[in-house]
N, C-alpha and C positions, 0 to 999 in steps of 0.2 A: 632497215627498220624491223622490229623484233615484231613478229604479229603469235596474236595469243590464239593459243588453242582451242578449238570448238568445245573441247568439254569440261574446260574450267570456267566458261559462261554460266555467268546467276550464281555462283557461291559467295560472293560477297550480298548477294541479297538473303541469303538461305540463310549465312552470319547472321546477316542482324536481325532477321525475324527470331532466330534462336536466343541472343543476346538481349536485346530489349525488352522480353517480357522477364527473362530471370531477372534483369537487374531490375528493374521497376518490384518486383515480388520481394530483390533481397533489399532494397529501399523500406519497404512498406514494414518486412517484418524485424528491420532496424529500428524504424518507430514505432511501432507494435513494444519494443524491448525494452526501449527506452521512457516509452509511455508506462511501463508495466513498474520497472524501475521508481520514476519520480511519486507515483502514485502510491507505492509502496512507502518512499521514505514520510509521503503526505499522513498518511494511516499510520505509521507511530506517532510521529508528531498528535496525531490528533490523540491516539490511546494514552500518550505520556499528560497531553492537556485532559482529557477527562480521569484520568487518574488521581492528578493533582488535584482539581478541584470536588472530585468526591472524597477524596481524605480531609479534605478543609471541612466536611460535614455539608457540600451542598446535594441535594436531591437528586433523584436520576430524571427526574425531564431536564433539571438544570444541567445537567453535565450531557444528556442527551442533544440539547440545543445548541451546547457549544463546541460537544463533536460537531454537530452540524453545519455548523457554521464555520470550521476550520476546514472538515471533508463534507460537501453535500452528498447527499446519496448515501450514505455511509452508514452501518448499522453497527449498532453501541450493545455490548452483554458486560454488565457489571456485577460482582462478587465481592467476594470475600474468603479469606483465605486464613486463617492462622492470625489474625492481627493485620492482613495485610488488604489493599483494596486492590482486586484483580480486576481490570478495564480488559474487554476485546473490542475490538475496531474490525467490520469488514464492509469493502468497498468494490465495484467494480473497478475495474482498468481504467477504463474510458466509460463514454456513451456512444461511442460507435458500435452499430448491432455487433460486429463481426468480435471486437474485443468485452464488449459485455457479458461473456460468457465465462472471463476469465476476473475472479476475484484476487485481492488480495488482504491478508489478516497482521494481525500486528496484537500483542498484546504487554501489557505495562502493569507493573505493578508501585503501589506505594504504602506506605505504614499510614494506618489508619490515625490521624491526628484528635479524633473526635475519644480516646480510647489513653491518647498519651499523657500521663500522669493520673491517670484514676487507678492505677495499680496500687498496692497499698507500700506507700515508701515512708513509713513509717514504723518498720518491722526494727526489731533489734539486730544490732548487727553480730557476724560470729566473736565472741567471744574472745 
């Protein structure tokens, strides 16, 4: 019978105290990334909906409300641009303290519909 040597005792416990806390850290900042990610795609989606709905001509609490209600938490800067309606969207990560630090932005643009055909399309045409 093969007996083990005196000083390779407790390295398989040294392993896993080393091993389980990195993995549990590289777990966490997996969802950390992936949290970071969906939330991200959530915050266009919402800039694309307040954009649309401020080119229909509706108001900025109304488009503010329904950011709202697509991202809660989420804060709305609306423009204008050249003819165009510039939406931003930023939102935290999450609501966990540790990821609330970390925002993310998104911004959308749309042609102002309130604006389309009041141009003067009654000009002559060239010759």
């Amino acid at each position: 019978m093969h007996r083990r040597r005196r000083r390779d005792a407790g390295y398989a416990t040294v392993e896993a105290a080393l091993a389980i806390p990195s993995l549990v850290l590289f777990t966490v900042a997996l969802a950390g990334v992936l949290t970071g990610l969906a939330t991200q795609i959530r915050c266009l989606d919402a800039a694309r909906l307040g954009a649309r709905a401020a080119a229909r001509g509706e108001s900025a609490a109304e488009v503010g409300a329904a950011v709202g209600r697509a991202l809660p938490g989420a804060s709305v800067r609306i423009g204008t641009e050249d003819g165009l309606i510039h939406v931003t969207v930023s939102a935290p990560v999450a609501e966990v303290p540790l990821l609330r630090a970390f925002t993310v932005h998104a911004d959308a643009y749309e042609a102002d519909e309130t604006t389309v055909g009041s141009e003067d399309t009654h000009a002559d045409p060239d010759p």
